[in-house]
C-alpha positions as CSV (number, residue, x, y, z in Angstrom):
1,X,6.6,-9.7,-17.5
2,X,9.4,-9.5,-20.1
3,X,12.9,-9.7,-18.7
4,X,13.8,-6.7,-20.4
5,X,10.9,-4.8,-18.2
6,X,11.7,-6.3,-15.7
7,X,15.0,-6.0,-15.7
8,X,15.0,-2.3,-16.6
9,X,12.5,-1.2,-13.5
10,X,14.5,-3.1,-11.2
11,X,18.1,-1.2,-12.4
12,X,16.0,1.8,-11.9
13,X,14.7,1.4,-8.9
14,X,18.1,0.3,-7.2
15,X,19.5,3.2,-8.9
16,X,17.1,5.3,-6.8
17,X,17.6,3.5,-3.3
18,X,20.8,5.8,-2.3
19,X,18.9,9.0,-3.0
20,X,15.6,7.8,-1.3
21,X,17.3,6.4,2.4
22,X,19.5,10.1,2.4
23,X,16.6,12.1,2.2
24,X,14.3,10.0,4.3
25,X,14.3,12.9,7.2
26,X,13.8,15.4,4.2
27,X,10.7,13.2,3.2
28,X,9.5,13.3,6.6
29,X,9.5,16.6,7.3
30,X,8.1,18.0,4.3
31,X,5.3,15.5,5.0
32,X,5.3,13.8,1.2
33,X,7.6,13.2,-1.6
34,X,9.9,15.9,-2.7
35,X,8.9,16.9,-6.1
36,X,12.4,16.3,-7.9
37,X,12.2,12.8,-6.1
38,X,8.4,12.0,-7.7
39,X,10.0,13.2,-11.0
40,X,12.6,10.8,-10.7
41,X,10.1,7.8,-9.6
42,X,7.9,8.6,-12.6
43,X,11.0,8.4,-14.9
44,X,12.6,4.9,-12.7
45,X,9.0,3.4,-14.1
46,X,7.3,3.1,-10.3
47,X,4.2,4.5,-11.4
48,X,3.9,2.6,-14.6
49,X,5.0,-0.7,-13.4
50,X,1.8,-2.0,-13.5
51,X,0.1,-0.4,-15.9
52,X,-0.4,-2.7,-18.9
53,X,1.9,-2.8,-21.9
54,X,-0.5,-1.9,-24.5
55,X,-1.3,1.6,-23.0
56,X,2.5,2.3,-22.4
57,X,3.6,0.4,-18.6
58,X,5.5,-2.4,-17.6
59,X,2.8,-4.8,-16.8
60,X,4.8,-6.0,-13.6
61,X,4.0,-9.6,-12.1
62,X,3.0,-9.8,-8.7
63,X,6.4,-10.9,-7.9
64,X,8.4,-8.4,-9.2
65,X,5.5,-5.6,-7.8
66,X,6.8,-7.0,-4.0
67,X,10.0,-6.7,-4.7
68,X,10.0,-3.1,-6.2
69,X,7.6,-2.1,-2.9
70,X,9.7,-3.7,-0.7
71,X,13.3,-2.0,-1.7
72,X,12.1,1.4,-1.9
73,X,10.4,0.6,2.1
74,X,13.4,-1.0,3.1
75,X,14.9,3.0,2.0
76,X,12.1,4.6,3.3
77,X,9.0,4.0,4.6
78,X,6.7,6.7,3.3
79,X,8.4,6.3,-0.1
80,X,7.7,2.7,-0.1
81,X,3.8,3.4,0.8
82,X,3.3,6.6,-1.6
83,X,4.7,4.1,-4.4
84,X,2.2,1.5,-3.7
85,X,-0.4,3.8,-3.6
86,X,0.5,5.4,-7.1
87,X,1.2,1.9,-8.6
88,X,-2.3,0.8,-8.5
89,X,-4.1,3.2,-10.1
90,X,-4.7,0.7,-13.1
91,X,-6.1,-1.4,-11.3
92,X,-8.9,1.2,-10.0
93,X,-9.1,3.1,-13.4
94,X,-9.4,-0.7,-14.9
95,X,-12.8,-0.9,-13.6
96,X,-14.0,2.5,-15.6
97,X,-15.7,1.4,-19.0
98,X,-12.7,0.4,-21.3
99,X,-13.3,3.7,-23.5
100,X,-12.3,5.5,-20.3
101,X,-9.5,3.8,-19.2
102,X,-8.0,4.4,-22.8
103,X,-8.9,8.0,-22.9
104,X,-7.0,8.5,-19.5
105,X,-4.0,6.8,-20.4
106,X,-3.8,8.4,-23.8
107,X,-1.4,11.0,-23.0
108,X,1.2,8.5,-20.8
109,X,1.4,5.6,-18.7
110,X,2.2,7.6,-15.6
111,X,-1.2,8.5,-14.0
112,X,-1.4,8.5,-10.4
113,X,-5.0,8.0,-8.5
114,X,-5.5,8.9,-4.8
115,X,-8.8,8.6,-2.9
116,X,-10.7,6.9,0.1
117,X,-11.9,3.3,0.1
118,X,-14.0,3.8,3.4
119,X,-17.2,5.0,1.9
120,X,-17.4,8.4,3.9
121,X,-19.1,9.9,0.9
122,X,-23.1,9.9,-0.2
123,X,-23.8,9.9,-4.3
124,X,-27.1,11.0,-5.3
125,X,-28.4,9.8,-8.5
126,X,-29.0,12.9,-10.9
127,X,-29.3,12.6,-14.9
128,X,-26.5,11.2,-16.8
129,X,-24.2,10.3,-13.5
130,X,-24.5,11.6,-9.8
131,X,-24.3,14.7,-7.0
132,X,-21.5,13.9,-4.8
133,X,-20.6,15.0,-1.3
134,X,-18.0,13.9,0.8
135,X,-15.1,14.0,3.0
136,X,-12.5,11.2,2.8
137,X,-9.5,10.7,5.5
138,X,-6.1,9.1,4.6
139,X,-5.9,9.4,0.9
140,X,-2.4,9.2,0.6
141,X,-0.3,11.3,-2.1
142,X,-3.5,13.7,-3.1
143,X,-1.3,16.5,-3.5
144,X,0.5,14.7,-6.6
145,X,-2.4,12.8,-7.4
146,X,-3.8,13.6,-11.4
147,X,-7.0,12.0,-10.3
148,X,-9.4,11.4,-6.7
149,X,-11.9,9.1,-5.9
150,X,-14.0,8.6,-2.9
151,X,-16.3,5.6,-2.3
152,X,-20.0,6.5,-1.7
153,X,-22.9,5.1,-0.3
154,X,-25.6,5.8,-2.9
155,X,-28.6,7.0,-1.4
156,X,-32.6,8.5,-2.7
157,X,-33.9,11.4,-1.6
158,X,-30.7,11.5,0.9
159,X,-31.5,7.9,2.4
160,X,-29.1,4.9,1.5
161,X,-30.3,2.5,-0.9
162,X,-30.4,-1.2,0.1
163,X,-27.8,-3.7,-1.2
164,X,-29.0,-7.0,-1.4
165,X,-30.8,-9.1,1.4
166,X,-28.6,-8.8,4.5
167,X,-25.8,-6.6,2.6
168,X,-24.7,-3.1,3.3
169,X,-26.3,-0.2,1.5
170,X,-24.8,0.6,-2.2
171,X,-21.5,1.6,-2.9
172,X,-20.0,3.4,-5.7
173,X,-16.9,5.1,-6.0
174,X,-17.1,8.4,-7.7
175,X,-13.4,9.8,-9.6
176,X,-12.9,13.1,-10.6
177,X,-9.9,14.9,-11.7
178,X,-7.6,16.3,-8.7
179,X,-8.1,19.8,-9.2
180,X,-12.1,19.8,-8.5
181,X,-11.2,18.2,-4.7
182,X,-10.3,20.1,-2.2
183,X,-7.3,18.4,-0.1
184,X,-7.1,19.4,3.9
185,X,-3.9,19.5,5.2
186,X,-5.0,16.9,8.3
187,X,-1.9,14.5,8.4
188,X,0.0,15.4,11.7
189,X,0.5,11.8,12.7
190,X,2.8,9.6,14.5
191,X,4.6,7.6,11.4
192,X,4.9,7.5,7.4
193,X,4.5,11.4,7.8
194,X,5.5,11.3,4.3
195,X,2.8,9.8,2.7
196,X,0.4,13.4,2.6
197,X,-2.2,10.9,3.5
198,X,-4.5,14.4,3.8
199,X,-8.3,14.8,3.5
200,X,-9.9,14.9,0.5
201,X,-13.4,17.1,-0.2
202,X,-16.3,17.8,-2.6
203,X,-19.2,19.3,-1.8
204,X,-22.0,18.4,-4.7
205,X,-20.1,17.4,-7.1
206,X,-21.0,16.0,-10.3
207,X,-19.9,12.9,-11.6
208,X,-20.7,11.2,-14.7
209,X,-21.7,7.8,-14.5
210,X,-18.7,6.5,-16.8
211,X,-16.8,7.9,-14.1
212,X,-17.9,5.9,-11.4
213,X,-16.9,2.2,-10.7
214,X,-17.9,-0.2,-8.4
215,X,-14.5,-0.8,-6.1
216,X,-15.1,-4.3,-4.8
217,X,-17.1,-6.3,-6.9
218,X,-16.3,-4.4,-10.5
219,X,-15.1,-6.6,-13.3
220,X,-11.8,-5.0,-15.1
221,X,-12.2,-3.8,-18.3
222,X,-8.5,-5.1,-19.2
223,X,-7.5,-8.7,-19.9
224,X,-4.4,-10.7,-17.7
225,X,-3.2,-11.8,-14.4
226,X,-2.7,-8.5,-12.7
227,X,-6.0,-7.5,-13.5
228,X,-8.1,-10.6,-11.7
229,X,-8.8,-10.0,-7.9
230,X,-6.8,-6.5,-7.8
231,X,-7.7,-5.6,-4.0
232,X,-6.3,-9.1,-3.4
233,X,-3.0,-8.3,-4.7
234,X,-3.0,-5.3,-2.8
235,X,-3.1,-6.7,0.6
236,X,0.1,-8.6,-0.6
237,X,1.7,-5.1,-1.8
238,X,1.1,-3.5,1.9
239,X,3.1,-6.8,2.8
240,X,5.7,-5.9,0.5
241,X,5.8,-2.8,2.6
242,X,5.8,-4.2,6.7
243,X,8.6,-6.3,5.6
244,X,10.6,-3.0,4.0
245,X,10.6,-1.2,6.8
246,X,11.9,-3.8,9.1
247,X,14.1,-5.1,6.8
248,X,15.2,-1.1,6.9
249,X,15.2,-1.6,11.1
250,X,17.3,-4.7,10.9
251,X,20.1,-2.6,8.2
252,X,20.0,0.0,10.6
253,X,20.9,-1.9,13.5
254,X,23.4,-3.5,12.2
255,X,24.4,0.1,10.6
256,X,24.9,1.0,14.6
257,X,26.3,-1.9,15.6
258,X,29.6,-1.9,13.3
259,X,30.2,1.7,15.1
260,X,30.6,-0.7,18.0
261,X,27.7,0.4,19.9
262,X,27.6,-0.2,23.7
263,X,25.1,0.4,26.0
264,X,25.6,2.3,29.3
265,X,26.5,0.3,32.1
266,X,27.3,-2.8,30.0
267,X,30.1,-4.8,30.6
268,X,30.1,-5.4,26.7
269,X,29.2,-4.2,23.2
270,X,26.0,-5.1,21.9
271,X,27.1,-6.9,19.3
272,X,28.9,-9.3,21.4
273,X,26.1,-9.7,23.6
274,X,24.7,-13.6,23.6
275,X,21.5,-12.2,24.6
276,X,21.2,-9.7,22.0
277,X,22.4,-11.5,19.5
278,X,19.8,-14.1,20.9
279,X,17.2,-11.6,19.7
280,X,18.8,-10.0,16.7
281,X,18.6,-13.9,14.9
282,X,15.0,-13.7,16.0
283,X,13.8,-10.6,14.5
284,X,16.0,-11.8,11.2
285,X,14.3,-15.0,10.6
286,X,10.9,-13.3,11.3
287,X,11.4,-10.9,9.0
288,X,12.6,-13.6,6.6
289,X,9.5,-15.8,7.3
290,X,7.3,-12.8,6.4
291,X,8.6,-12.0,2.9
292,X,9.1,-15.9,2.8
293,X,4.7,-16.3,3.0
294,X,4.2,-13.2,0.5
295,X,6.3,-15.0,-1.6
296,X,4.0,-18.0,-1.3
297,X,0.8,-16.4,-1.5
298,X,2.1,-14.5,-4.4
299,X,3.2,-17.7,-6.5
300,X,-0.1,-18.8,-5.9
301,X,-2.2,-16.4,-6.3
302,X,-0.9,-15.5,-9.6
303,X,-1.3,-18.4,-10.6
304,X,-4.8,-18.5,-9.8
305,X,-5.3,-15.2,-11.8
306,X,-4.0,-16.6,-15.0
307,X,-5.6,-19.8,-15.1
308,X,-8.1,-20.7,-12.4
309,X,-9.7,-17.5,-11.2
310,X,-12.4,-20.0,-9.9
311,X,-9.7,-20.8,-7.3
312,X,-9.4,-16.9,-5.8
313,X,-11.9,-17.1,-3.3
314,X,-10.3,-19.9,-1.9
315,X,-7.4,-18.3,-0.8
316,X,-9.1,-15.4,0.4
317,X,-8.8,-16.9,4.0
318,X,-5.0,-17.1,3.7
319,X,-4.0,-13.8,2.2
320,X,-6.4,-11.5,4.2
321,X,-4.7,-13.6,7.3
322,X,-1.5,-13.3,6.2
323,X,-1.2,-9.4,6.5
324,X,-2.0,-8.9,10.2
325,X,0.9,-11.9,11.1
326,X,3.4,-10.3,9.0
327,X,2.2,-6.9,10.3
328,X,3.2,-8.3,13.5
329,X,6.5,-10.0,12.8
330,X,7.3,-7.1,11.3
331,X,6.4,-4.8,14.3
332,X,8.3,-7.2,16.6
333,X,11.5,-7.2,14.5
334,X,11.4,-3.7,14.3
335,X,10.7,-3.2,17.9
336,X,13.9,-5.3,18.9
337,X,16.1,-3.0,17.3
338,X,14.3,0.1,19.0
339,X,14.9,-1.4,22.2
340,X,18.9,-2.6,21.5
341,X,19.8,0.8,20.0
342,X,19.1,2.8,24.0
343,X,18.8,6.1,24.4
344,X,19.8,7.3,21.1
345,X,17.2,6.0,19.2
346,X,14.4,8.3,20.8
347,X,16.0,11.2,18.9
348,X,14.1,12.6,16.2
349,X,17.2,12.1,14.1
350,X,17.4,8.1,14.8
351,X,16.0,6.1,11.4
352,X,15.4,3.4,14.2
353,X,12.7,6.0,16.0
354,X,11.0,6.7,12.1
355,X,11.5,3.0,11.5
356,X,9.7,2.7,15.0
357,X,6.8,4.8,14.2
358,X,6.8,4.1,11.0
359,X,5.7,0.2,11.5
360,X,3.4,0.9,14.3
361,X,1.3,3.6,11.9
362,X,0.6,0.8,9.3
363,X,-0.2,-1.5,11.7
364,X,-3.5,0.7,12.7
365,X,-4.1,-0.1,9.1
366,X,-7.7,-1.6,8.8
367,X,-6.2,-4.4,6.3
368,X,-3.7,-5.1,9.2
369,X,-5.9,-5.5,11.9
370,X,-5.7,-8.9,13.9
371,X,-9.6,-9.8,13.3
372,X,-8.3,-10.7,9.8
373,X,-6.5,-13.9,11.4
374,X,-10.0,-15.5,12.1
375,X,-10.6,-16.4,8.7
376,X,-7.6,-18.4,8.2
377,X,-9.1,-20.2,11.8
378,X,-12.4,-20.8,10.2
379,X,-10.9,-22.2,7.0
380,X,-8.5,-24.6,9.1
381,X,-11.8,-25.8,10.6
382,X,-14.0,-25.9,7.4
383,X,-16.0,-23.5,8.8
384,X,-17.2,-20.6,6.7
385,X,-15.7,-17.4,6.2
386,X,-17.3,-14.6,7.9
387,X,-15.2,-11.8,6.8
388,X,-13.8,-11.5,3.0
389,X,-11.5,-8.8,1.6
């Protein structure tokens, strides 16, 4: 990425920080992003950052991806997440036919895709594309999104069709434009209540074959790094994220503590405590260690991507593992504060509690679940991989 890029969506971005952590309660209780903030998101450059130069984006590097994701989390949570989620949209529209991809990105760089990856919808083959019905959960910011999609099983005559020997049935993921999907307002949840992570609906729908792509095993129609192994580099960007939000706890604490916060009954304040400060360095150098290995993985995989894509599958084992232990490091840092901070922080009005609740919604995050951790056991053994993302 040029420096110029860079250096301009960074400024941005910090710009935006101030606004973002003031109205984190504001986020949260409207249940997504403000529409004056989106505005001013689209204009820092979030939405684009990835988007390739030659249709009108920033063409981030991993690198400067994590960083960008990990500010706006350390603000706010749901901001952080809703960013993410926008951001990648070129590298789901990149595995449309190339026709396509320029076609949507003819009027502006800023296009933001929403949609389902579990495949909780059917597609039918029908002449020229498919019939498509289906009802996806957590498709975070559909009620900004431009464009939907929902990953389908493809069935005959209403029965799956068979993947290869011993694989799942065939997927597909369908896209159509925002307005022909219904959105349900189902997301009453315990954390990143900002995110609108909603519902989505059709009910036989058609959708053109040049619509449809094939979300794990596609081959992007774009040339460069970004574009090689995208769901790889997303598991990295929800890292990004974790470490935000308890980078956010640890500011937050220490927010409390220069108040000179002392707990009831204590003979001193907290931030004089040996014990506490026993388990403030803790949660500090965890948190450090996490954004520390997406650092790593980052430098490595990139540079994988841009010349040894033979190499990808390789890591697989590291970078699937990687999210669950940061998840967790993340969880526990941000748990410590909750603790420290007493009473107070079980208010609704605490960022510790929505830090709280925050980190312990994303780690029910399927990409985040411990299972993950056994594949960077089987590589340490030699033995094969049962599970790749």
């Amino acid at each position: 990425m040029e420096d110029q890029h860079r250096d301009r969506l960074i400024g941005a971005v910090d710009t935006l920080l101030p606004e973002v952590s003031r109205r984190a309660g504001e986020i949260e209780a409207a249940r997504g992003l403000p529409a004056d903030l989106l505005d001013s998101l689209r204009a820092a450059g979030c939405f684009r950052m990835f988007v390739p130069r030659s249709h009108g984006g920033y063409e981030a590097d991993l690198h400067t991806g994590l960083r960008v994701l990990e500010a706006l989390a350390r603000a706010d949570g749901s901001t952080g997440w809703t960013v993410m989620i926008g951001a990648e949209t070129p590298h789901l529209l990149a595995m449309l036919p190339r026709d396509r991809f320029d076609k949507i990105y003819a009027d502006g760089p800023d296009v933001v895709v929403g949609g389902g990856f579990a495949p909780q919808g059917r597609a039918e083959p029908a002449d020229g594309g498919f019939r498509v019905t289906g009802r996806w959960a957590f498709a975070s910011g559909s009620r900004h999104a431009d464009l939907i999609f929902g990953n389908c099983v493809l069935t005959e005559d209403g029965e799956p069709l068979p993947g290869p020997a011993g694989a799942p049935p065939a997927m597909r993921s369908m896209l159509f434009p925002a307005s022909r999907v219904a959105v349900h307002d189902t997301w009453h949840v315990l954390g990143l209540r900002g995110t609108g992570s909603h519902d989505v609906e059709v009910a036989d729908a058609f959708c053109p074959v040049e619509e449809s792509f094939d979300l794990f095993t596609g081959v992007p129609c774009v040339p460069g790094p970004g574009f090689v192994a995208p769901l790889v580099h997303f598991v990295l960007h929800l890292g990004a994220v974790a470490v935000g939000i308890a980078q956010g706890a640890l500011d937050d604490m220490v927010t409390l503590l220069d108040g000179g916060r002392q707990r009831l009954y204590a003979r001193q304040s907290l931030a004089d405590s040996p014990a506490f400060r026993l388990q403030l360095g803790r949660a500090d150098l965890d948190v450090r260690a996490a954004r520390a290995l997406l650092r790593d993985l980052a430098d490595e995989l990139w540079a994988a991507c841009a010349t040894d894509p033979a190499a990808i599958p390789a890591l697989h084992p590291r970078i699937s593992a990687a999210l669950p232990w940061v998840t967790e490091r993340a969880t526990a840092a941000v748990d410590t504060c909750y603790r420290a901070a007493g009473g107070g922080a079980a208010r609704d009005s605490s960022p510790l509690q929505r830090r709280f609740r925050d980190i312990h919604t994303f780690s029910q995050h399927a990409a985040a679940a411990e299972g993950w951790l056994a594949n960077n056991g089987a590589r340490v053994l030699g033995r094969p991989v049962e599970l790749a993302y």
